[in-house]
N, C-alpha and C positions, 0 to 999 in steps of 0.2 A: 629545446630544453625548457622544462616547467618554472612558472615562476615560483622559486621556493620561499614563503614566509618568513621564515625564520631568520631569515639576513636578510635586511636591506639590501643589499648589493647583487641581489640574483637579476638575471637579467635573461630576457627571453627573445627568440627569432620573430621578427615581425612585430615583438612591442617594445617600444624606446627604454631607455631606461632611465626616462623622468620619469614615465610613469610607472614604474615601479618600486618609485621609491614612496614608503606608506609613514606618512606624518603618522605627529602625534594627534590625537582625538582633539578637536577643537571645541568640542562640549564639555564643559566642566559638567560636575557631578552639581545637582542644584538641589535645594530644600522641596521635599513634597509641598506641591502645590494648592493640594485642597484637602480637608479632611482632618482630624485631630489624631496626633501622634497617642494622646492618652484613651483613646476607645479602641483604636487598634491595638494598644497594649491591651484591654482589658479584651479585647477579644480572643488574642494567643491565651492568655490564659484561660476562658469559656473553655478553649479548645486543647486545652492542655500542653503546648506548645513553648509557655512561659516568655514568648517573644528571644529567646534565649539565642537563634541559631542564626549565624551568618546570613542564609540564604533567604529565611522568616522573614527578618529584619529589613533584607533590601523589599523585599516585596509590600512592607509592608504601607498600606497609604496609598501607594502607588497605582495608578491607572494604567490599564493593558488595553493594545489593541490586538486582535487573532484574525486573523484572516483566514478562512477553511473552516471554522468550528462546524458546522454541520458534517465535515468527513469524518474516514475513522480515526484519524492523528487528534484531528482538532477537538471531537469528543471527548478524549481520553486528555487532552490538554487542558481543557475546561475545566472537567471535572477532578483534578489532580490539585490546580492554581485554586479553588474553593478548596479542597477538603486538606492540604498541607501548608496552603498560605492564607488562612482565611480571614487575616488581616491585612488583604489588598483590599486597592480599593475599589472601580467600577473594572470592571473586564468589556470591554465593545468591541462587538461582536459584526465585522461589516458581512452583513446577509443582501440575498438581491430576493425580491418576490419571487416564487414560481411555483406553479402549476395554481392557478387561482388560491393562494397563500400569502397572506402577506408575511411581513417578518417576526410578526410578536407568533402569529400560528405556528408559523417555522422554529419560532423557539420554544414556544412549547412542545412541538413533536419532536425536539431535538434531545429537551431535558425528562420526556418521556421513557427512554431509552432506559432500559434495566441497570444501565453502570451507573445512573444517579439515582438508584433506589436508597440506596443506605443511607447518603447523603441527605437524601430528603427528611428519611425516617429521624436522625438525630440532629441536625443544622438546616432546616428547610429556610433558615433567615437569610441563608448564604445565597439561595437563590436573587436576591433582592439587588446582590452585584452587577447580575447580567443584564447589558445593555445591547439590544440589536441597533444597529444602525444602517439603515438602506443604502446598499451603494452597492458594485457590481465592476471587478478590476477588469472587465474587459471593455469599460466604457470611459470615456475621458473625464480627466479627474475625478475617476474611481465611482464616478456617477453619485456623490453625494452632496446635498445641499450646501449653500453657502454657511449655515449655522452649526451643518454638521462636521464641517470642515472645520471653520474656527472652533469648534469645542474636542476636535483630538489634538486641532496643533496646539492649543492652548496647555489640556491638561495631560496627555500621555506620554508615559517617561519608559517602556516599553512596548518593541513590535514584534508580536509573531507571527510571520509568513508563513504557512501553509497552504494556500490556496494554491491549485494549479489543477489542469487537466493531467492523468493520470493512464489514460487511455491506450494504449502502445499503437495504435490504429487509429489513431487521431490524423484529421485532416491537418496539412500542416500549416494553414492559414489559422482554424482555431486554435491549435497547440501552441503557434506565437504569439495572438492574440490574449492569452489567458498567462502563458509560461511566462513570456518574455518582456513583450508591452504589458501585463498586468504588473510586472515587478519593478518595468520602469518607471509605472504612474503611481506604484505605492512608496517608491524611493523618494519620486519629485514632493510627496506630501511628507516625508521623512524630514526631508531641508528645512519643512516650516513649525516642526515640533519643535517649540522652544527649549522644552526639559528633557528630549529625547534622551538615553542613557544607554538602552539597547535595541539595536535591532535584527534578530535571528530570523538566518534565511533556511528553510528547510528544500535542500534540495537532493541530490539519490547517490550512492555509490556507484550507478553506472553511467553515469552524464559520462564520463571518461574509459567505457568500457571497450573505446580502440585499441587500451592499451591491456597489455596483460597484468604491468603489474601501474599499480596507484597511490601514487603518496596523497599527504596533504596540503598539496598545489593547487595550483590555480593555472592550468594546461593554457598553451594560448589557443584563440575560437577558432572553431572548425571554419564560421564568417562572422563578419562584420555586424554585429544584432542590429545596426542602425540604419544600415544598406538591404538587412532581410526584410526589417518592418516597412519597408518604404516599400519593397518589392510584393508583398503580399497585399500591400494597400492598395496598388495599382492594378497588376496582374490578374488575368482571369482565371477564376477556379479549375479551370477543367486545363490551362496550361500549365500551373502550379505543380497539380495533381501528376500532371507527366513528368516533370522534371524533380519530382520531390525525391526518389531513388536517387538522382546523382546530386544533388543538396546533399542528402544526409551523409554520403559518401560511404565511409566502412562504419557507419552506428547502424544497429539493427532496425529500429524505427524515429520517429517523429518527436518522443516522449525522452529520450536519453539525448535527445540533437538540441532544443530546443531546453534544459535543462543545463544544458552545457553554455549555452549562451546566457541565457541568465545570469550565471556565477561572473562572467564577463562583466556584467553592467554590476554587481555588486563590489566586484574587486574594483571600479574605475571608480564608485563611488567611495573607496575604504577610506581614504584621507581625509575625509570631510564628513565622514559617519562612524558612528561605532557601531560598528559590523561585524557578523561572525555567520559560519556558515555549517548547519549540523546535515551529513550526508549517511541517510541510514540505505543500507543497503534491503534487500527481502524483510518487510516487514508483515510480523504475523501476530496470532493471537495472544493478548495479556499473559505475559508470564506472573505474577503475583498478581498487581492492580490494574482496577479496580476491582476486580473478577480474575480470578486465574484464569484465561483459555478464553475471556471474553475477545469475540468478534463478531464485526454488523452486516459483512456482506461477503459474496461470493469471488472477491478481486482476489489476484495471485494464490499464493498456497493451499486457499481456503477453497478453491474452487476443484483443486486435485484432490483435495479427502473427499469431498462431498461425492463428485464424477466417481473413487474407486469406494466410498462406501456404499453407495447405492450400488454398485452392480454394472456402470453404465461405461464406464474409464477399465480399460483390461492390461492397455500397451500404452507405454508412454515413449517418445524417445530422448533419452537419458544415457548420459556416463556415470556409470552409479560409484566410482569410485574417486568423483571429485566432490569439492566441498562445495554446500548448499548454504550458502550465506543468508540464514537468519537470523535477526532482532525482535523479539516481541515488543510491541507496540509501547508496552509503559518502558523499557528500554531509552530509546531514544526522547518520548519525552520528559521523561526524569534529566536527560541529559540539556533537553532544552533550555529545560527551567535554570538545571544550573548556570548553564552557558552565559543564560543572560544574566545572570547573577554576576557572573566572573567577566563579562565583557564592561558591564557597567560600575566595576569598581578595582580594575586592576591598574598598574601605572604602569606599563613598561614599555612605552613607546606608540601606543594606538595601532598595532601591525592586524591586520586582517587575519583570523585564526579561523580555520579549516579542520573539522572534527569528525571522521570516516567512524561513524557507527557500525563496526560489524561485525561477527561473529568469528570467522574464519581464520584469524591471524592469533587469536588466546584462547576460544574455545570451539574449533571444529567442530562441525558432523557432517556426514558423508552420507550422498541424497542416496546409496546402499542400505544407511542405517535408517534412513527415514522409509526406504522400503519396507525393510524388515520387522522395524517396531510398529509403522503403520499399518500393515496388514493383521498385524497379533491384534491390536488396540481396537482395530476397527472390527474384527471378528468377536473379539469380547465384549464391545458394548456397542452392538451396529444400530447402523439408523431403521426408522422405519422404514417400508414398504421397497426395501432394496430387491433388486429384479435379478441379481445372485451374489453368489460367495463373493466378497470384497479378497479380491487377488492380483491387485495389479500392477503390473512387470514392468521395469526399467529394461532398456537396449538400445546401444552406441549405433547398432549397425540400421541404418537408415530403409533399407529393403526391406529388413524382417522385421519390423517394424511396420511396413504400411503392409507385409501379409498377416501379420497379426490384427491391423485394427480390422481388417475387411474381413476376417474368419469371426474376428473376437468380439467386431462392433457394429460394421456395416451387416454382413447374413442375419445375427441376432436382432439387429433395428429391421431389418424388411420381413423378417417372418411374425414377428411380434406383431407389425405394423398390418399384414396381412391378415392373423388372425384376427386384431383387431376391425377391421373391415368387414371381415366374415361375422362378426358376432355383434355387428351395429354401433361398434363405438369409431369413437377419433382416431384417429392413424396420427402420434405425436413421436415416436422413437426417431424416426428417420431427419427430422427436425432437429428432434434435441442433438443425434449424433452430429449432425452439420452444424453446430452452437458450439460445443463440445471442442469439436475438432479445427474450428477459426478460433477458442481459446489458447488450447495444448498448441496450436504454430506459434501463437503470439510467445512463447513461454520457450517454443525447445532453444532458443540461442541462450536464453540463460542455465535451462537444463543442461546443456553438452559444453559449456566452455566453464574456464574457471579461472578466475583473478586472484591477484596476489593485494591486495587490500592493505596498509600500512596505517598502522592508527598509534602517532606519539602525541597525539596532543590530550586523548580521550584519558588514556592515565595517566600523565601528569595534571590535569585535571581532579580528577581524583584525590591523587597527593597532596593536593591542595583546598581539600574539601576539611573542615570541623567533622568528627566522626558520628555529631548526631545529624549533621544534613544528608553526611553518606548511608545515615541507613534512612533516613525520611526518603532520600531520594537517587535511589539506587540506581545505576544504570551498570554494575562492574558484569559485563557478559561470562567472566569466568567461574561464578556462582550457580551457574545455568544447570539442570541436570536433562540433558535433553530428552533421554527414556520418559521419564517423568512429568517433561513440558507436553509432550507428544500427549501424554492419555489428557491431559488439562483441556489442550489444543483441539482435541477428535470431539472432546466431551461438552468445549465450549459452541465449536461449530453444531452439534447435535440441538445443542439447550438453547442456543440465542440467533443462529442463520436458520436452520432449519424448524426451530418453534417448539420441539420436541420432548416431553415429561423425561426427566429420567428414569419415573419409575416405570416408562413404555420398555426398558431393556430387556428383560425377560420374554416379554411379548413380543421382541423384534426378534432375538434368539430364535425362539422357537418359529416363527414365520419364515426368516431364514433356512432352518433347517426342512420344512416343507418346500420350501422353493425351489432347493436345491434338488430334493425327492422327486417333484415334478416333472423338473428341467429332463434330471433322468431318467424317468418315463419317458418321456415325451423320444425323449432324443432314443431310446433302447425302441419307440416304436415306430419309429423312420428309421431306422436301420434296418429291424425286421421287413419292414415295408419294401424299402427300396431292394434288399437282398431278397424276394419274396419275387418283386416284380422286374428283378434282373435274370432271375435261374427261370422265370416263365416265360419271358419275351426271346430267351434260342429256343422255346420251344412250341410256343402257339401265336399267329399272326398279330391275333386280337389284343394281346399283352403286350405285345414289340408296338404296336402303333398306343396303345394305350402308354407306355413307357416315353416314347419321344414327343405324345401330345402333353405330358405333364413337365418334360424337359424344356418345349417349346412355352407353356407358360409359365414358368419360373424365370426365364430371361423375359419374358415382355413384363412380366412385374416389374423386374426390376429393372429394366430401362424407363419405365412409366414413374417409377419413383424417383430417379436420378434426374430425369428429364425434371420433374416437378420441384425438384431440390432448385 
């Protein structure tokens, strides 16, 4: 049985029930620590805000730490906390060096990114906030100096957790090290924030996706986070590695196991922290902000428009009649921000609150209808240099489905790959399909299954919102008009993943439409061809062996390709 929030007195198999009983928050609420209350007013007002709104108000002065800000959450988190509270006060930002980068580089290619254009353009002072700070949650205490350490426990009165491996193919020694021990060494720095008020933990709707349906619980752990970390510490990789299918048990990978543990070590810490936990389920591109349809990379949904706009994605396999749990990105963090707003200033006990971001349960759409509008959307305004008609098909039945990718993906990658070869270029299709197709596996268990997702806490939240912070900061999923997210969505992936002018649409149109002319060419003269040298070979030797010596090379091709895969 789950441990239920809402009453103390839930009590779960395998965990006592002392510990499940969740004191009151032992942090009082304390005076902003550094900063003048009267320049942060006058800044709300710079910004037209008038310092006027609940949620303003807490933010305001106040020093944030974000862990993640370089992903696509933590982006979209940054730039939200500057351009709606811009009378906070430092935002620190724990970055680790990489790729010969140190961290002020890394923030500047962070705040390069198109969503803090406008920002720049009208408040470019706001940037003055951002504070990197070197540290790295997969290293002991968080890998930060001793001076950087005493300056968050001293001045941060907010934490937001976002940082974690995301990978669904992650090894599962790193996925602990980053998911699990990173949350437990950013918890142990949490104890010594003197002014701490909130701290939100971003973890998935599917940590718990053994179950079909999911409240806002706190499941008890699939194991012991304390007994895994010790076992990963010791244990050899390559025996991990074997045993990591029956670790995970019935989760599909690494990434929802390992997510799941985490929440463990936040709920053991709720009695003694103000904690809260926002669980977004499918997250995709900006629905309004910063950008409508703004996204930075090819992860989850953004990686299936791109695969069936270009030409290269035909057959997916898919139940197209269950619901596809999306949130857009400023969804959930709209809801962050509130959260820590409403963690750090509610009285009703200190109980650990649990907030299932998700679409599915108030405003449906069914991965059918994301077929359907996506193939229109993609056909009306395609990408460049797509290799054909963006057409591609959902199907439950697992067989016809893999004789579709091999008619509709693998033949298409070895003849293209071939001609290529013949005409002096690179042979890349037969690659990218093997790319492609280790994505679409990571993806079909959430394609073909479908959860029952419960979210009480997310509107009553709400309800409790002043109605100028609910519209500063929206997160109400039932406002959504999905048709009309979709062309944002197709339009945003075009314009900022793939780098692409909008005004190239016309000129992909029409490229398209040659492409398609060729394809049938091409295909109407292997047909003549082969029907040409089928009615010749019953009837002259020369054509019958010329017949089987071309049959004979089209399998060594493609064993010579497969072999090379």
């Amino acid at each position: 049985m789950p441990v239920k929030l809402e009453s103390s007195s839930a009590e779960s198999k395998g965990v006592s029930s002392t510990a499940l009983q969740l004191s009151t928050v032992g942090l009082e609420m304390q005076e902003d620590l550094v900063g003048s209350s009267t320049g942060a007013a006058e800044e709300d007002l710079r910004n037209g805000l008038d310092g006027g709104t609940p949620i303003v108000n807490f933010y305001r002065g106040k020093h944030v730490l974000v862990t993640g800000a370089t992903g696509f959450m933590g982006k979209v988190l940054v730039e939200k906390l500057l351009r709606s509270c811009s009378s906070i006060g430092k935002i620190y930002l724990l970055m680790r060096p990489k790729k010969r980068q140190d961290i002020f580089q890394r923030l500047k290619d962070m705040t390069d990114a198109q969503l803090f254009d406008e920002l720049k353009a009208t408040n470019r002072h706001l940037f003055d906030k951002l504070h990197p700070v070197q540290g790295d949650i997969t290293m002991p205490n968080l890998g930060l100096s001793a001076s950087d350490e005493a300056l968050l426990c001293e001045t941060v009165s907010v934490v937001f957790h976002s940082a974690a491996t995301v990978k669904f193919d992650e090894a599962l020694k790193t996925s602990v090290d980053m998911n699990v021990l990173g949350t437990r060494r950013l918890l142990v720095l949490a104890k010594k924030m003197k002014g701490l008020q909130s701290f939100v933990h971003v973890s998935t709707a599917y940590c718990n996706c053994n179950r079909s349906e999911v409240f806002e619980y706190i499941y008890p752990a699939p194991t012991d986070p304390d007994n895994l970390i010790h076992m990963t510490e010791w244990m050899d990789n390559n025996l991990l590695e074997e045993i990591t299918p029956k670790l995970i048990g019935d989760r599909p990978n690494t990434y929802t196991y390992t997510k799941a543990l985490a929440e463990t070590l936040i709920f053991k810490e709720s009695r003694s922290l103000p904690l809260a936990i926002v669980r977004p389920s499918i997250v995709t591109g900006a629905w309004k902000e910063p950008i409508p349809g703004w996204v930075d990379s090819l992860n989850g949904a953004t990686g299936l428009f791109v695969g069936a706009g270009k030409g290269v994605l035909r057959s997916i396999l898919c139940t197209a009649e269950k619901r596809a749990d999306f949130v857009p990105v400023d969804v959930p963090i709209n809801l962050m921000i509130t959260v820590g707003w409403y963690t750090g200033t509610r009285r009703d006990g200190g109980k650990l609150l649990i907030y299932n971001c998700v679409s599915g349960e108030r405003n449906p759409i069914l991965w059918d209808e994301i077929q359907i509008w996506g193939n229109r959307i993609l056909r009306q305004n395609p990408f460049n240099d797509a290799i054909w008609y963006p057409s591609g098909t959902f199907t439950s039945h697992y067989w016809l489905n893999n004789i579709q990718v091999f008619f509709l993906h693998l033949i298409p990658a070895h003849v293209i790959d071939l001609l290529s070869i013949l005409v002096g270029k690179k042979p890349r299709m037969i690659r990218l399909h093997s790319r492609i197709a280790k994505a679409i596996r990571a993806l079909e268990y959430f394609t073909t299954n479908e959860w029952q997702f419960f979210s009480k806490n997310v509107p009553h939240l709400l309800s409790q919102m002043d109605p100028r912070d609910a519209a500063i900061f929206d997160f109400d999923i039932k406002k959504i008009d999905w048709e009309n997210y979709l062309e944002d969505y197709c339009m945003g992936t075009k314009l900022f993943v793939l780098k692409e002018d909008r005004d190239s649409i016309k000129k992909a149109r029409n490229q398209l439409r040659r492409q398609v002319l060729k394809y049938c060419r091409i295909l109407l003269h292997i047909t003549l061809a082969v029907c040409l040298l089928r009615y010749y070979s019953h009837h002259m030797n020369v054509f019958k062996r010329i017949w089987f010596y071309l049959m004979s090379l089209v399998i060594r091709v493609h064993h010579f390709f497969v072999k090379d895969v």
